[in-house]
Each structure stands twice: as C-alpha cells, then as structure tokens.
N, C-alpha and C positions, 0 to 999 in steps of 0.2 A: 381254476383259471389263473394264469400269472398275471401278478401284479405289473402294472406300467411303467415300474422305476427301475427297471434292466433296461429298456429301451432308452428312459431318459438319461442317466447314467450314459448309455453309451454314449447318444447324440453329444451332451455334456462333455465327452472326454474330447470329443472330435472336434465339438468346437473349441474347445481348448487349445487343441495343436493348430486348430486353423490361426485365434491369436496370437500364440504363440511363435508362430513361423513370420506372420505381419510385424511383431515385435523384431523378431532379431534381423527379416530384412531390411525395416524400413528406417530399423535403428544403425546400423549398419549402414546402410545408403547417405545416412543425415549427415552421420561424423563422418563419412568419406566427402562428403560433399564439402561439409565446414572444415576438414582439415587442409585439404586439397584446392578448395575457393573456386570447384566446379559448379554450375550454374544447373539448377534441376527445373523441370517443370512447375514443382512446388517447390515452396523455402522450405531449406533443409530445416528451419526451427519447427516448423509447422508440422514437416516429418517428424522429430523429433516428437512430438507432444503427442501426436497422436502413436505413434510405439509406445509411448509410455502410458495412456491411456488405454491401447488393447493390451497392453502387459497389467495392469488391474484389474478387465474385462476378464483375464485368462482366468483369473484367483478366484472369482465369480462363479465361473466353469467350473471350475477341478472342484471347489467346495462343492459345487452339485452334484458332482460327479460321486465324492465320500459320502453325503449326506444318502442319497440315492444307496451306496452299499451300507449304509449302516440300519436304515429302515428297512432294508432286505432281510438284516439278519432280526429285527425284532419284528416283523410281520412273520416271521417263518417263511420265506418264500422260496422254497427249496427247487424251484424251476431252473434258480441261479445256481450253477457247478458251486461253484467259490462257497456258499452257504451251506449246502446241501454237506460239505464235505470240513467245516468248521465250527458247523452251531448245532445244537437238538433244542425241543420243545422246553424238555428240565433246564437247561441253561439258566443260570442265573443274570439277570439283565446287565451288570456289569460285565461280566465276560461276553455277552452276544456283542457290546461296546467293543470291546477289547477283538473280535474277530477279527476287525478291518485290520489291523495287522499281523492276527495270528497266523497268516498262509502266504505264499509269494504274491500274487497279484494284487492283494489289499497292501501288504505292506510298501510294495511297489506305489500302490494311489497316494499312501501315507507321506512316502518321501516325494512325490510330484506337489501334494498339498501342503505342505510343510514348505520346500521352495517357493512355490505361488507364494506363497505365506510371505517370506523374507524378502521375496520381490518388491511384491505389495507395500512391504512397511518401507524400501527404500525407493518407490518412487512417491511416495508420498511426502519420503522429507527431501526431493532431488532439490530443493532449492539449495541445500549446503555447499554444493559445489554441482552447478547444472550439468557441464560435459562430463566431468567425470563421474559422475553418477548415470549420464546418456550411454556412458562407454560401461561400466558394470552393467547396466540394467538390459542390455544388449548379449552379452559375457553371460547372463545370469538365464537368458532367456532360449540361448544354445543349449544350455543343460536341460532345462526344462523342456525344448522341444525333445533332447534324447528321451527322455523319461515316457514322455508323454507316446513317441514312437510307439515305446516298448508297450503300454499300456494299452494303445488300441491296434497292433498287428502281432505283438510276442506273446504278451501274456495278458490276454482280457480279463478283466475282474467281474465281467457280467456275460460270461458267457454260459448259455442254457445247456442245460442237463444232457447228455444225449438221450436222442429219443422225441423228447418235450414233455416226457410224461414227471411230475412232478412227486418225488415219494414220500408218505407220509410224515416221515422223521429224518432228521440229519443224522450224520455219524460221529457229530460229536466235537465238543475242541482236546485239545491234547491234555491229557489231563495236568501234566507237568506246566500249561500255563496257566492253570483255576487258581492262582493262589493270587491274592490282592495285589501284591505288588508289581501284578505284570500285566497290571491295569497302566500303571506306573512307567516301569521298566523300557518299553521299547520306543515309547514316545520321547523319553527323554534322552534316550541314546539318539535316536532320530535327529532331535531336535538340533543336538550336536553338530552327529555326521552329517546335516544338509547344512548347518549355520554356519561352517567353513569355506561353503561356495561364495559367500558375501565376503569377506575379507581376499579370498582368490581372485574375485572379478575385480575386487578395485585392484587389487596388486597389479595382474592383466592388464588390467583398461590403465593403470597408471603407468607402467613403461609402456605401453604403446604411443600415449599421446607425448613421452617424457615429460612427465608431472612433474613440476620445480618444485624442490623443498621434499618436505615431511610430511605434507598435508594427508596426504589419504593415508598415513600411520594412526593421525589423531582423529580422522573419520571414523575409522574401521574399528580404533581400540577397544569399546565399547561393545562391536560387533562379536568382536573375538574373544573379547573377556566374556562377554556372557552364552558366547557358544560352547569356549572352554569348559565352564560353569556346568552347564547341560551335556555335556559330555561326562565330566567328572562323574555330574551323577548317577548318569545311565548305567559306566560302569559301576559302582559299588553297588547302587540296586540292585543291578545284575548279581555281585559279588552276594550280597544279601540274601537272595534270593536259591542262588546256587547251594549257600550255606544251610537254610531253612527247609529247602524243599529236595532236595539230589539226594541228600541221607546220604553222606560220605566222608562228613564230619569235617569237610575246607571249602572255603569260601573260592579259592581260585587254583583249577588246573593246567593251566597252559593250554587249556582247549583252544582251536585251531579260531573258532569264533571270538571267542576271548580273548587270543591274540590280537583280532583285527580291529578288535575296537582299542585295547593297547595302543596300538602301534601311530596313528593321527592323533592320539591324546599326549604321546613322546615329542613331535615334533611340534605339535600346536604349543605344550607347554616350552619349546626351544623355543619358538618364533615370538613367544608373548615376550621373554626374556631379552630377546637378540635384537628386536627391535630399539630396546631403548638407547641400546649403544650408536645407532640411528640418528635418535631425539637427539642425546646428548652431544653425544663426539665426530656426527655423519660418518660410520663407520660401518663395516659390517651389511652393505646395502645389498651382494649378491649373497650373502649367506638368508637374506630376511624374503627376497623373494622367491628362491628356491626351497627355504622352508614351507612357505603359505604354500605353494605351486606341489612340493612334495606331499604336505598334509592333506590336500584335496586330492588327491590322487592315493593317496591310503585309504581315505573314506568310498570312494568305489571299489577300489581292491577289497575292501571289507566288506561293501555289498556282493562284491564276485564272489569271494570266499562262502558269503553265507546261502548264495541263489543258483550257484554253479553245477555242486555238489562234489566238487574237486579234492574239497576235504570231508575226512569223517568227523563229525561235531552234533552233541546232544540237542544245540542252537539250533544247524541247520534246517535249510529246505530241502525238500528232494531233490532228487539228479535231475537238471532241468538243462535246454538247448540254451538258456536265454547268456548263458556266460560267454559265450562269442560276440554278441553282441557288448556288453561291458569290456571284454578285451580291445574289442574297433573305438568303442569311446575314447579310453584309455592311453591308446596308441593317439589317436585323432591331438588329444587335447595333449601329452606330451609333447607331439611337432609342433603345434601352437605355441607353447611355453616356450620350447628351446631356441625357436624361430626368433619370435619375439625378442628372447633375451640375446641372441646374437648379432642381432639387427640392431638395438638398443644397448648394447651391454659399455657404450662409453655414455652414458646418462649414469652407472652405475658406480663411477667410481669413489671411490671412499675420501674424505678432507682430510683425515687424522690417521696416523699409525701406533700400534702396540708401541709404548713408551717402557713400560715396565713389564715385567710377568709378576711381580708383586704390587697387583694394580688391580682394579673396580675391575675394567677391561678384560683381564686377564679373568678374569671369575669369570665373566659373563663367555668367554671362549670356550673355556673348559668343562663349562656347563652344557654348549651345546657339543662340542667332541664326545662327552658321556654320555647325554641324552640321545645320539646320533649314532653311537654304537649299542646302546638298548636296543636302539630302535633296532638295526642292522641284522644284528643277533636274533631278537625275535621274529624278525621278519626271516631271517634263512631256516630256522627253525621249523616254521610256521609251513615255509613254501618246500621244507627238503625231504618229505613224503612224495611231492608231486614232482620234483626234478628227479628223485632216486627212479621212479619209475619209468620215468621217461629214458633215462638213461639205461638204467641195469633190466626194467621190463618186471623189477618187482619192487615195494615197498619198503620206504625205510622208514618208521616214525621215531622222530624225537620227544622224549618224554619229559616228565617235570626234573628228571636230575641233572640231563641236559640244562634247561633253562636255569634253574638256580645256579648250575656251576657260575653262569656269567651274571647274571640278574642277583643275585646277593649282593656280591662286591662290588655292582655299580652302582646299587640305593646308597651302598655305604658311602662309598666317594661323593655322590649326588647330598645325603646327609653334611658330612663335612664340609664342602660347598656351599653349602645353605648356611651355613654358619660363619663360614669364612666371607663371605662375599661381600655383605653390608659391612663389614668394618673395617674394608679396605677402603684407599684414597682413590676418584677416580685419578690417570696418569702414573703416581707413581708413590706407595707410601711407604714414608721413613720408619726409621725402628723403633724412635720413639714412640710412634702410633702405633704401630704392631705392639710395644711391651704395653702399653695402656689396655689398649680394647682387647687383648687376648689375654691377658691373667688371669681374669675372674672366669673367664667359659675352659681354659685347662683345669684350673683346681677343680671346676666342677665336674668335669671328665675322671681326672685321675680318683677323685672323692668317691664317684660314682661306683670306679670299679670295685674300687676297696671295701664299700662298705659291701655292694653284693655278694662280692666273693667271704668278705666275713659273713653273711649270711648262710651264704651255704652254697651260693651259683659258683658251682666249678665244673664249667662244659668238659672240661678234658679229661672225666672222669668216666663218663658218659658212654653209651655206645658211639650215639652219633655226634663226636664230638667237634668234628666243624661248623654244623649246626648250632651248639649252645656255644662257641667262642665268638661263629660271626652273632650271633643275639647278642654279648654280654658287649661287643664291641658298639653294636650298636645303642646299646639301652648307655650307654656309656657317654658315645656321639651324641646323643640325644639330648642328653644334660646341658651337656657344652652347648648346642645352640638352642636352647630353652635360656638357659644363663645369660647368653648372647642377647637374645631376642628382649627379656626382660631391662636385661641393663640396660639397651635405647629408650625401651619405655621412661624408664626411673629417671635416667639422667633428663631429656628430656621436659618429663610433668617433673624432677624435683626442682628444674630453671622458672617454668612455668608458675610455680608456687611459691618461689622467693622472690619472683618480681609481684604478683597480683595478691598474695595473700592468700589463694583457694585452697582448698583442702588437697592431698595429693590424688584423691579419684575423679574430681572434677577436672583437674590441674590435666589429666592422665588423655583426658574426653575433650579438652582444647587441644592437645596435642594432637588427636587422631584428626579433628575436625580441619586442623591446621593444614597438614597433609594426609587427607584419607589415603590417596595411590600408594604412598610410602609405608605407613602404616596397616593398612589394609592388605599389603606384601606382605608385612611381618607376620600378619596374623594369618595367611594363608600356610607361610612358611611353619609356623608353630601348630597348625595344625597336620601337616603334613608329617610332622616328625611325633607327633602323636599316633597318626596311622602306623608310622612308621615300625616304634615300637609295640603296639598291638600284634603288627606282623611277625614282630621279633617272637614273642610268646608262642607259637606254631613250632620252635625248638622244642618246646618243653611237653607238646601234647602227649596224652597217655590214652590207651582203651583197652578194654575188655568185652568179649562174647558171651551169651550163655545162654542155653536155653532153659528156661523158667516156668515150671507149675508152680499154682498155688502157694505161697509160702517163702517161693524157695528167694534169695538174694545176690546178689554181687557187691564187691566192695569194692574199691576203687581211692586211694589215695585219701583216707579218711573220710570218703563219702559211702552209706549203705544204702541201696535201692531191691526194694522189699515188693514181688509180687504180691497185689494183695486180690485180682482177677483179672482174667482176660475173658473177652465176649467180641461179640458182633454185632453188626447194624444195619438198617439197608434206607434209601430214600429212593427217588425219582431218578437221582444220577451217579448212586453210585450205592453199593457195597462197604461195607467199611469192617477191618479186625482191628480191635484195641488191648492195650493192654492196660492196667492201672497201678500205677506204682507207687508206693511210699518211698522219700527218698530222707535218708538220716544224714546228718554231719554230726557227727561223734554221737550223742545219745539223742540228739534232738529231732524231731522230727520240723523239716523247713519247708516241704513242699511235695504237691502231689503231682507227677505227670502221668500223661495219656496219651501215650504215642500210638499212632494210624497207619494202616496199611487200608487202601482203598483201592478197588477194581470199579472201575467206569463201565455202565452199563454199555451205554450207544456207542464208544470207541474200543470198547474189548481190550482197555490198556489200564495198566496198576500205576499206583501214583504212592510215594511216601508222603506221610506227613510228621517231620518232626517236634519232639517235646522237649524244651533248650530251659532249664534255670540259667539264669543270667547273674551275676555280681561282675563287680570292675575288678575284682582279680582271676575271675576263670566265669566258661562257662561248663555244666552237667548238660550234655548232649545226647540224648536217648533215642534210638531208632528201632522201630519194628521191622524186623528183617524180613520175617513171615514166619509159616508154621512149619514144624519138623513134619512129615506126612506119616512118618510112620506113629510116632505120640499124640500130635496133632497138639501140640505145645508150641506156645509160643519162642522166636529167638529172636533174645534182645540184645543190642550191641550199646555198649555207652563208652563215651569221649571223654574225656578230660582235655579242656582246653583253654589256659591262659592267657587273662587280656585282650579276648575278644572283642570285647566291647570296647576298649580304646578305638579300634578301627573304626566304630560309628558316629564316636565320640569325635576324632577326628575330622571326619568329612562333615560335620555341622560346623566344628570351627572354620573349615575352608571354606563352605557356603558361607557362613559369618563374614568372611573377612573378604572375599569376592566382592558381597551386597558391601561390604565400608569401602573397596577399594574402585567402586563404580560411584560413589556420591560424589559428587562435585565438591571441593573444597572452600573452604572458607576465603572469599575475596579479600582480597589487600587491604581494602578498603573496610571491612567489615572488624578486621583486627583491632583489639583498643590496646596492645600493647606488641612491641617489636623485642626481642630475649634474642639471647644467645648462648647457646648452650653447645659445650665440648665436644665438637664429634669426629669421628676419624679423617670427615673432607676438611678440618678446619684447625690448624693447631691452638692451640692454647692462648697463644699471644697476638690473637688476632680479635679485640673485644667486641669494633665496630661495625663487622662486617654482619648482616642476617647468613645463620648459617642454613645450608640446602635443607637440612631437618624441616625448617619452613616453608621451603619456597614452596610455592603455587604449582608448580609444574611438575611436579613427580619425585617418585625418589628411586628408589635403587632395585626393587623387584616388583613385580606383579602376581 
C-alpha cells in the first residue's frame, strides 16, 4: 500500500503556490498603493506584513514538500514515478539523500526550496531597508510562483507510477552520480544559481522605486559575495568530480552543461567587480544593473540548457517539454528588465567620467570588456549547435579547440589585469607610481621566464606548441602578480610594525583585519592565479595505453606501473573489475593503485572509478578501460598530469579569502594606532593623510 507522503507532498506544493501568489499580489498591491498614495480597503502596511508573512509560510510548504520526497526515497516507496526511477533498495542512504536532485522534478523542488530558503532569510531581516526589501521580496516571490507552476502542472515530483501498482525495486541512480561528491556537487551549484535572484530583485525593486544612493549595492554585497562563493564552488566540485569519476584524464570540457554554469559565474564575477566603481566614483550604474539582470538570466538559461534537452551533455536531463516554459519566463522577465530600465534609465546616470585609461577605472572597464566577451564567446559556442540546426536543418558542434582558441588568451589578459589593477591610482596615475609599484612584479616576470626556460620549458619545441608558450606566459604572469600581491602585503605589515613594535606576521593579521574587503581581494586574487597556473600544467600532460597481464608494465616519463593482478567482485549494487598495480619512480616503489570498472546491477549502466597518486608537481592517473574480449585482459590507460593539484589548492585559497573578505572590519574606533603606508592612491609626500590601505570602507577588488 503507498505511503501518505506523495499526497502530502502534493497538497504541500499547492499550498505553496497558493502563498506564493498572495505574496507577489498583495506585495504588489501594497507598494502600488504606497507609491501611488491610493487608499485600499486595508493599509497598505498591513498588506505589506502580511505578504511577507505568507512569503515565510510559503518556505514551510516547500520544505514539506522536499521533506516529503526525501522520506520517499528512504522508505522505498516506489508507487512514486520520480523514485521508482532514481533509487533501488542497495542504495547507499547518502545517495537515496542525494536523489531529490538526481532527476528533473527533484531538482526542480531543490531550486523552489532553495529560493523559499533565500526569501525566508530576507524577510526576516526586511527591517534593513522595509520597502526595498517589500519590493525584492515581491520580485523574489514571482520567480518562485514560476517554479512552483512548473512543479505542480509541468513536472510533478510525486506523481504515481502508472498503473498504481508499485514494483518491487527501483531502477536505480546513475551510477555516474554514486560518487561522494555529488552529495556535494549540485546543492552547491544550486545554491549559487538560485542566490543570484536575491541581488536581481533588489537591483529590480531598486530602479523601480529610484532608490537614492548605493544602498541596495551595500545590502546585496554580502548576498552576492556569498552566492559568488557557492557558485565558485559548485563548479570546481563539479570540475573534481568530472576529473575523478569520467576517466578521461581533464577536469573540464566545454561541455554544453559546464558552459552554463560558466557563463553567470563571468558576469557575477564582472558585477562584484563593476560595482565598486559605483561605491567609489558613482560610475558605471547601467553596466551594474544590466550585469545582475544579465546574470540571472544565465542562471535559467542554464537550467534551460540542462532540463530542455536542446543540448547533448553527460550533465543533462532527458528531452523533456518543460524548456518552453523556461523560454516564456525568460522572455516574461527580460520585458520586465528592459521596461523598467527604460522607464527609469535617467535615475541611472553616472556623477564621474573615465579621467585616465591609465587609472583604477580603467582596470575595473577592461575587466568587464574581457569578462563580457568570455562570456559572449562561450555562450555562442555553447548555443551554435542549436542555431546551426535551425538554420542549415543539421548540426554543427563546437569543440574544446574552438573554446581555448578564445578562452586562453582571455585568462591571460584577465591574469595581467589582476595584477595591474590594484596598483593603479583611482582617476589617474603618474609614472612615478607606475615606475614604483611595477619593478618588482616585471623582474619577477622576466626572472620567471628565464629561469624556466634554463630549466628545460621550451614550448616551441614541442608538437603542441602554442600550448606550452601560452603556459610558459602564463606561469610567467603569474609571478608578476604573486610578487604584486605580496608587496601590498609587506609594505603595508612592514608600516605596521615600525610604528607598534609587532612582529611582521602579526603586523601582517592587523593589516588584513584593518581592511578585510581589500585584503580579502587580494587573496581571492592570488588564489585564482594559483588555479590559474595549475591550468597552465594541462600543456604538459602525457599518456599511454596498454593492455596488461600479469607481470606485464608501462613506463611513463620515469614512472613504472607494474601489473601485479587483476580480478572481480560483486555486492548488492554493483559488479566491479580491478586491477592492482605497483607503481615505481625510478627504482622505488611509492604506491599501489586499484582502479575500477563497475557495472550497476538495477540500472544495467557501467561506471569508472579512478586511481590518481597525487604530489604538487603532477599527478599518476590510472583508468580501467575494460577487458580485451578476446584475452579477457585487462586495458589500462595512465596520464601524466602536471600541477593538478594547484587547482585545488587554489580554490581553498579563494574560499579563504572570500570567508576574510565578508568579516566586517576593524571600527575606527577600535584602532590603537593610525600609520601610513606608501601606496599607489597616495604619493610619497603626503605623510598625514590615512591612506585607503586602511580605510573602513573597501578597497580595490572583491
């Protein structure tokens, strides 16, 4: 007999959309009321409170609504399609967790629950600013009726089995999602692609009412740094993940999925950037809302992409009707946008103009001009499979050498950028601050090249030699704004420590606390050019095949990996061929791997699992290919791949520096000493001024 929680579930969804639609009219009605000073039957405050009260009511819902499919998947209740068709009995109870987004309609609740979610926490703090929080939470609660549509007429997530009759076992999850990290992996992409609705609806709701000032900049910032943050990390998990478990020996191929989580992670990192010139200069105010307005509008395009079936991607969901529906949104909420901004667009005009191109300014321009044709490029890429057919009636895909032709030389620029930027003057700076603050990050450039190439990195030797020149340029750039990056520190904690007496790593840790936002940049930035160069390392990769009995070995760039048996296994949920390998570097032996080939009983699908030694100058990447049928021996494929591990390295420094560049800074007041220290906003001969290094209110990136 089926359980009760597909019926509650549904009720649950439906009452959802019922709050949900009392939300966005009666929130809607209030601020028409109070803008307008039309007289209602009720005070529009009163409307007001209570929208925002059935807008918390809603978040109540929807949790019942997930709660409801997630006890689905561990009671077994296979009467539910959605279950029957993503879980079996073997399931291990993390992955039954993990279902509610392994299939469209779960992950459809995921991203309704997840908004309810971000609703919820902004009406809770609407005291910061009441109408403009009245007018988001209205903007936030439109989205969430689309979603919510979809959930109870497009795609139900509790809808029963045909028939009614329930069957004994499910068919299984994908076996490509069993792996830990994609416990991980889609919540935190999620988390992202919904947390961009919150910084949109204020942007919205603030030219609509013409919001005086910056304020809902310094509302949102937080909002959007730490959606940024969760996006960051969805992708690299992803990246991680794709590298671990796809057996293909790269972490990212231009898959069409992979693009679309790209592509709102380009423009959100433009908008974090573009705003400042906002705060600081009031400048740049139609580039900041057409960014936000763009970004959320990638983050459905990248639902469309991934629920449509429009592209072919290892990501995807199946061919499904429901991406007509995401197209009417899409459309709906661009007329909103453009409407809005043209109705409003003299509330948006700018106080300051480009004074220099050798200026703060000018960085912060040119950063989004690159970031903006990333995006562009990837996005035409991504979409010119689907317009080729339309047009020509057949298929053109572009591949990953497409992509790199344009996406190499635009990290690079983007790299350079990141180094040039903070040492420029905002307005306009002299050459004596250029010959200052740029010595040390050239020598360290030209230093870099030299000494590699005395090593032995000579790309143009090479087959693929535009490959190891744009790496060598990079590992190059890299130095330079590493060198960069340090010298603010140094200079900085060494002022620090000649006025207080502290040691220079305490000295270092006043500095940051001083201005976390500033610094907390920095170190986002030095981790990024961390990743950076990890990336670079994929010039250099090497592999070899071979099928292996007993005995037999491969060598590989002074590593030998030594058959020492191959066998089989079996459990509840799967199958499994191993190999076991001894692996040498020169005579030593350092390590044994076990790489996996598994066939899933309940979904009749094979899965790799790979065997990776890791060091920070490469990693040994072993894959079970499968067996030759005719020897019935195994074939094993190994990588050689350099600097892998930087990239991971990397994205911890960026979370690091994220988490310093969200602490609040040290009050004015709290300071037991006022310093001044040399920096490129402040010449030399100016002793008694506090330079920006300190000030309270930001510094130069995020």
């Amino acid at each position: 007999m089926p359980h009760p929680m597909p019926s509650f579930g549904s009720f649950s969804l439906l009452l959802a959309l019922v709050l949900c639609t009392y939300t966005l009219l009666s929130g809607a009605f209030s601020l028409c009321a109070i803008s307008t000073g039309r007289q209602l039957a009720v005070s529009p405050e009163n409307l007001r409170e209570t929208s925002r009260r059935a807008g918390i009511a809603s978040f109540i819902a929807v949790s019942c609504a997930a709660f409801a499919l997630i006890w689905a998947a561990f009671t077994n209740d296979y009467s539910v399609d959605y279950i029957l068709h993503h879980t079996n009995r073997a399931l291990a109870s993390a992955y039954k967790f993990s279902a509610l987004w392994s299939g469209q309609e779960g992950s459809l609740l995921l991203w309704a629950w997840l908004l309810a979610a971000y609703g919820f926490v902004l009406r809770l703090r609407h005291k910061v600013d009441i109408t403009l929080s009245a007018y988001a939470s209205t903007i936030l609660a439109a989205v969430q009726v689309f979603f919510l549509l979809l959930l109870v007429f497009a795609a139900p997530p509790f809808a029963i089995v045909p028939g009614g009759v329930a069957p004994a076992d499910g068919f299984g999850l994908n076996p490509l999602l069993q792996y830990p990290e994609m416990v991980i992996h889609p919540p935190m992409l999620y988390l992202g692609y919904v947390g961009f609705s919150v910084p949109f609806a204020f942007a919205l709701g603030a030219l609509m009412m013409r919001y005086p000032g910056e304020k809902w900049i310094h509302i949102t910032r937080r909002w959007t740094m730490v959606t940024w943050l969760f996006l960051t990390c969805g992708i690299c998990l992803g990246m991680h993940w794709a590298y671990a478990v796809l057996g293909w020996g790269g972490y990212w191929g231009w898959d069409p999925v992979e693009n679309a989580s790209f592509l709102p992670w380009l423009t959100g990192t433009a908008f974090l950037h573009s705003v400042m010139m906002q705060e600081k200069r009031g400048m740049m105010k139609v580039w900041n809302v057409w960014l936000i307005f763009t970004t959320f509008l990638l983050t459905i395009l990248g639902t469309l992409l991934t629920r449509s079936g429009i592209v072919s991607s290892v990501h995807a969901f199946a061919q499904s009707s429901i991406g007509s529906w995401f197209t009417t949104f899409m459309i709906v909420v661009f007329i909103v946008c453009l409407f809005t901004f043209l109705y409003q667009r003299n509330h948006l005009q700018a106080e300051n103009k480009l004074e220099s191109l050798v200026s703060r300014e000018s960085s912060f321009l040119f950063n989004n001009l690159i970031l903006l044709a990333a995006c562009f490029t990837v996005l035409w890429g991504t979409l010119f499979p689907v317009l080729s057919e339309f047009v020509q009636g057949s298929k053109v895909t572009m591949g990953p050498p497409f992509f790199n032709r344009v996406a190499v030389p635009v990290g690079l620029a983007l790299i350079f950028l990141t180094g040039i930027g903070p040492l420029l003057s905002w307005r306009s700076t002299s050459l004596r601050s250029i010959r200052r603050n740029f010595i040390l990050p050239c020598i360290a450039v030209l230093a870099t090249a030299i000494v590699l190439m005395a090593c032995g990195v000579r790309p143009w030797k090479d087959d693929d030699a535009t490959a190891g020149i744009y790496a060598l340029v990079c590992f190059a750039l890299g130095a330079g704004v590493i060198t960069a990056i340090f010298s603010e520190f140094l200079r900085g904690a060494g002022v620090i420590r000649t006025q207080t007496s502290q040691n220079l790593a305490t000295s270092a840790i006043t500095l940051v606390r001083r201005n976390t936002r500033r610094y907390g940049g920095y170190l986002i930035h030095f981790g990024v050019v961390v990743m950076f160069i990890g990336l670079a390392g994929s010039a250099f990769n090497q592999s070899k095949e071979l099928e292996m009995g007993f005995g037999d070995s491969i060598q590989l760039n002074g590593y030998k990996i030594v058959c020492q048996s191959y066998s089989q296994d079996s459990n509840a949920n799967y199958d499994t061929d191993f190999a076991l390998l001894d692996v040498y570097h020169g005579n030593k032996k350092i390590t044994q791997l076990t790489p996996e080939r598994r066939f899933y009983t309940a979904s009749q699908q094979t899965s790799t699992i790979v065997a990776i030694h890791s060091t920070l100058a490469r990693d040994l990447y072993v894959v079970f290919m499968g067996r030759n049928p005719e020897t019935d021996r195994p074939i094993i494929k190994v990588f050689l791949n350099p600097l892998v591990n930087w990239i991971w390295i990397g994205v911890g420094v960026i979370i690091f520096g994220t988490f310093i560049a969200l602490v609040p800074p040290l009050k004015p007041g709290t300071r037991r000493v006022e310093v001044t220290v040399n920096s490129p906003l402040e010449p030399h001969n100016s002793p008694l001024k506090a330079p920006p290094a300190f000030a309270a209110e930001g510094g130069p990136h995020v």
